[in-house]
C-alpha positions in Angstrom: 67.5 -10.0 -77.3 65.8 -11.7 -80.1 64.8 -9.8 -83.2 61.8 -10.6 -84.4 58.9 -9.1 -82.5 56.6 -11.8 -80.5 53.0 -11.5 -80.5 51.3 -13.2 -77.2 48.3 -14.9 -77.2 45.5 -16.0 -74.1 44.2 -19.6 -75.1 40.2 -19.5 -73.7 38.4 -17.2 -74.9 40.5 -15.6 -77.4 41.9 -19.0 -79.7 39.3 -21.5 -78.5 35.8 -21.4 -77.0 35.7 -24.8 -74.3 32.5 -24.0 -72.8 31.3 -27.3 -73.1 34.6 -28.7 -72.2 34.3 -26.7 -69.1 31.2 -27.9 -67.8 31.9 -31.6 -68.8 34.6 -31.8 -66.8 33.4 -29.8 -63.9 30.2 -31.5 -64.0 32.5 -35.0 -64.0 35.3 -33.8 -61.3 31.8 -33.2 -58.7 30.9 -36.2 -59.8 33.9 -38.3 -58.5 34.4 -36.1 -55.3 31.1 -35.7 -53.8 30.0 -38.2 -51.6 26.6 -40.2 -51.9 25.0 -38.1 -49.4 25.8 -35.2 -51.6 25.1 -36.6 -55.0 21.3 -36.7 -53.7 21.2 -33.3 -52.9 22.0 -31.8 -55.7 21.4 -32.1 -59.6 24.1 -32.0 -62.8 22.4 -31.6 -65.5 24.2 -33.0 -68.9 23.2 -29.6 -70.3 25.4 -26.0 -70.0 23.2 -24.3 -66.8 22.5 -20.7 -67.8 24.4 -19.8 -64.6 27.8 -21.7 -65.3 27.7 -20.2 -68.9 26.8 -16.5 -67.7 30.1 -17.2 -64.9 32.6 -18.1 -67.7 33.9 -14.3 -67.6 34.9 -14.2 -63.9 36.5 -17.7 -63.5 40.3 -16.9 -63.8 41.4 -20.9 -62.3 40.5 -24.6 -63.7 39.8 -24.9 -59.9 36.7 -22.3 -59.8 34.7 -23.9 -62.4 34.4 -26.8 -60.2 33.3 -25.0 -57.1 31.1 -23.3 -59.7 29.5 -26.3 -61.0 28.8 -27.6 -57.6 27.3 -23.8 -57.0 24.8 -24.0 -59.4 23.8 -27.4 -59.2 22.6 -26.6 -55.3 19.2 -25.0 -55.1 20.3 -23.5 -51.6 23.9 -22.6 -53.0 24.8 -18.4 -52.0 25.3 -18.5 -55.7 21.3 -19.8 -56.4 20.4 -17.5 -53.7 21.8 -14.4 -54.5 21.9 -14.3 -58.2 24.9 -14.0 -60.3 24.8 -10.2 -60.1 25.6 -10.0 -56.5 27.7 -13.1 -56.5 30.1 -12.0 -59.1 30.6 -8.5 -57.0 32.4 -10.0 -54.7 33.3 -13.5 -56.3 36.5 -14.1 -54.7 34.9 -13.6 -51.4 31.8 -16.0 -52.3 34.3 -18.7 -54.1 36.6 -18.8 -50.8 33.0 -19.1 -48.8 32.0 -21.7 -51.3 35.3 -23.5 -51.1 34.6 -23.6 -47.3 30.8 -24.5 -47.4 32.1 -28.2 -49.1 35.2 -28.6 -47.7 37.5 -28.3 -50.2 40.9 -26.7 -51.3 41.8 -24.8 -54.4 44.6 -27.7 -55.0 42.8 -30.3 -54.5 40.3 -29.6 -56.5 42.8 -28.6 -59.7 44.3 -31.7 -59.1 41.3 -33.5 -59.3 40.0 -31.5 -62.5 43.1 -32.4 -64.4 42.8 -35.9 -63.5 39.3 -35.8 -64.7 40.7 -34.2 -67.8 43.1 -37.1 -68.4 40.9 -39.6 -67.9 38.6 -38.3 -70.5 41.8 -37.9 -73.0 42.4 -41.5 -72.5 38.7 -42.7 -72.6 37.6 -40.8 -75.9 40.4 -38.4 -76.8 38.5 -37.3 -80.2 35.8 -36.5 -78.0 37.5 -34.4 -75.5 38.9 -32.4 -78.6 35.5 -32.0 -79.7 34.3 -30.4 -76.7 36.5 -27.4 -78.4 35.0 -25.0 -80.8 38.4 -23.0 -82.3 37.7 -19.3 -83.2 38.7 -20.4 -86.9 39.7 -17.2 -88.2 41.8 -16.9 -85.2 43.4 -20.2 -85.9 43.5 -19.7 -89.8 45.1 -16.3 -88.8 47.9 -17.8 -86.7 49.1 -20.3 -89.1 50.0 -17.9 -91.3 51.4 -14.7 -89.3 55.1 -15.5 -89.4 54.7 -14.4 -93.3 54.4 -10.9 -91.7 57.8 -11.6 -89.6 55.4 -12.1 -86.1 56.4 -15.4 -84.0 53.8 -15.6 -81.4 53.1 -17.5 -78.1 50.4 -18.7 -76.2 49.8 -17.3 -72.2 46.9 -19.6 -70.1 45.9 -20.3 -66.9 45.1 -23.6 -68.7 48.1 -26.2 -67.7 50.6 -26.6 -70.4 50.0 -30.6 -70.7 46.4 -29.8 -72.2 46.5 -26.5 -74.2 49.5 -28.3 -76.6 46.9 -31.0 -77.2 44.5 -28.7 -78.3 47.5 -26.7 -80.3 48.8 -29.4 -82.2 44.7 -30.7 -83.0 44.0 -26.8 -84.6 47.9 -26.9 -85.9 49.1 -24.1 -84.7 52.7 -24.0 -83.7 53.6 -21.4 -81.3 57.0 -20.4 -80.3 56.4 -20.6 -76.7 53.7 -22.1 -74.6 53.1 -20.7 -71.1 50.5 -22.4 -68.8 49.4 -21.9 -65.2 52.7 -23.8 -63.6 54.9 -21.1 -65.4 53.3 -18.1 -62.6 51.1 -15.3 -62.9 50.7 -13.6 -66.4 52.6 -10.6 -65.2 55.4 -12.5 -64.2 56.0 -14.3 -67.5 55.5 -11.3 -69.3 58.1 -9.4 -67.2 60.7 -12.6 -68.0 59.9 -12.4 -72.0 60.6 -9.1 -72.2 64.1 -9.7 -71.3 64.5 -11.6 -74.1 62.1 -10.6 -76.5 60.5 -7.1 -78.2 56.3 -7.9 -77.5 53.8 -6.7 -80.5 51.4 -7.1 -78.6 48.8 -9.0 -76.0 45.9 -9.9 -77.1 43.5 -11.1 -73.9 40.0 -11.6 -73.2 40.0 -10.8 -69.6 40.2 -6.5 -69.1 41.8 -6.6 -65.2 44.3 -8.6 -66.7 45.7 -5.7 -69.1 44.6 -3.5 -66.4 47.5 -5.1 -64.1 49.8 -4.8 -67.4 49.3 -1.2 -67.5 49.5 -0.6 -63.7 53.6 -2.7 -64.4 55.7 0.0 -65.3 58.0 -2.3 -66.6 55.3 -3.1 -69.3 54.6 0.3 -70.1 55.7 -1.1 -74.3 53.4 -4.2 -74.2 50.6 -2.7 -76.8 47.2 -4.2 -75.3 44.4 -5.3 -76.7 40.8 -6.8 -75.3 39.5 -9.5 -77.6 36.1 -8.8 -78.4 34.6 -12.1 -79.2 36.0 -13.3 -76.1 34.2 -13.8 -72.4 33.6 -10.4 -71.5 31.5 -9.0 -68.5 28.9 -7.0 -69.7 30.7 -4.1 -68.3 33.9 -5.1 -69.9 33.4 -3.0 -73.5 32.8 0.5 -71.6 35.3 3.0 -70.8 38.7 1.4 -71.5 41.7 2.5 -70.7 43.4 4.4 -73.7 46.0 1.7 -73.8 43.5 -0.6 -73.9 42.6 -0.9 -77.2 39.0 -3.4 -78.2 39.3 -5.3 -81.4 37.2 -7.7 -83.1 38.1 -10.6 -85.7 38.0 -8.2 -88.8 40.9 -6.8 -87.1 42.8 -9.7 -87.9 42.5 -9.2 -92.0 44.7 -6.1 -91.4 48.5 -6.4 -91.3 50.1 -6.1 -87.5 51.9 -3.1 -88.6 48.9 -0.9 -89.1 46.6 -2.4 -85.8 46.2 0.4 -83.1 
């Protein structure tokens, strides 16, 4: 067991803000895998839509911001039809239905994103990084946290090949980087805390630490919900006691005295 305690980190949402990232690669992956025939059906705007933006907070994988992007570009999409209220109540349901609807595969599609994503690193690679707002008091936090004795790590459903790009452009340093090819979130944390005393988990996504708190073997793991992150608009209201909602003043405040 190592010593010094280990703060753990989501990337989206609660170090970086890559909406724009998001829908430029989306837009770009539909783009190269839509046929002709398709292309004329539907229309990808250069601009955010409202819709994709106001989805951010359910997508959980790269590959559901594509079938998301091809949602909202379709006037006669279930998404377009239905509105994203009823869409999002059963979203897993309408992005298997989606998935169907075009023929596609959850792999397939993340493979093509991160090819898309590479290509653009290779193209215009200052560009790409551009596409990436950092929370800057997030970053400017982090770069200087191991004065308080805290090393810290980074847990994404982002691959590991792109968020270190993005780490070493906002230099930040973190012990351990954890993307989508290391397993689920629970499943790392479990692992870590074999090895390591956890601070703390700071995440933008509430069912997330909902599933940490339902893990008796986390039952230690303080949790927090990052407030400046991509909530659901229900997200802020009646938390879990262990569940604890902080904002970026928070992060003026030594570790030792946070909730």
């Amino acid at each position: 067991m190592i010593e010094k305690p280990l703060l753990v980190l989501d990337f989206d949402g609660v170090i970086v803000d890559g909406i724009n990232e998001y829908w430029s690669s989306s837009r770009q992956t539909c783009l190269n895998i839509l046929s002709s025939q398709e292309k004329e059906l539907i229309f990808l705007p250069n601009e955010i839509p409202i819709t994709f933006r106001n989805m951010r907070p359910w997508v959980h994988h790269g590959w559901e911001m594509v079938i998301l992007a091809a949602e909202c570009s379709d006037k006669t999409s279930q998404l377009n039809l239905k509105g994203i209220e009823k869409f999002s109540k059963n979203y897993s349901k309408e992005c298997s239905a989606a998935l169907n609807r075009w023929g596609w595969t959850p792999s397939q599609l993340q493979a093509a994103l991160n090819q898309t994503r590479r290509e653009a690193i290779s193209n215009n690679f200052n560009q790409w990084l551009d596409y990436h707002q950092p929370f800057s008091s997030v970053v400017q936090w982090l770069q200087i946290v191991e004065k308080e004795g805290i090393e810290f790590a980074v847990l994404t459903t982002k691959s590991i090949e792109f968020t270190k790009k993005l780490l070493n452009s906002f230099s930040l340093q973190p012990k351990l980087i954890f993307g989508h090819e290391s397993g689920s979130k629970i499943d790392v944390l479990n692992q870590l805390l074999h090895k390591r005393i956890i601070r703390g988990f700071i995440e933008d996504r509430r069912s997330t630490l909902e599933k940490v708190l339902e893990d008796p073997q986390l039952r230690s793991i303080p949790c927090y919900l990052a407030s400046w992150g991509y909530l659901k608009p229900q997200d802020r209201k009646n938390l879990p006691s262990r569940i604890k909602l902080i904002n970026l003043e928070i992060l003026r405040e030594p570790i030792s005295s946070w909730p």
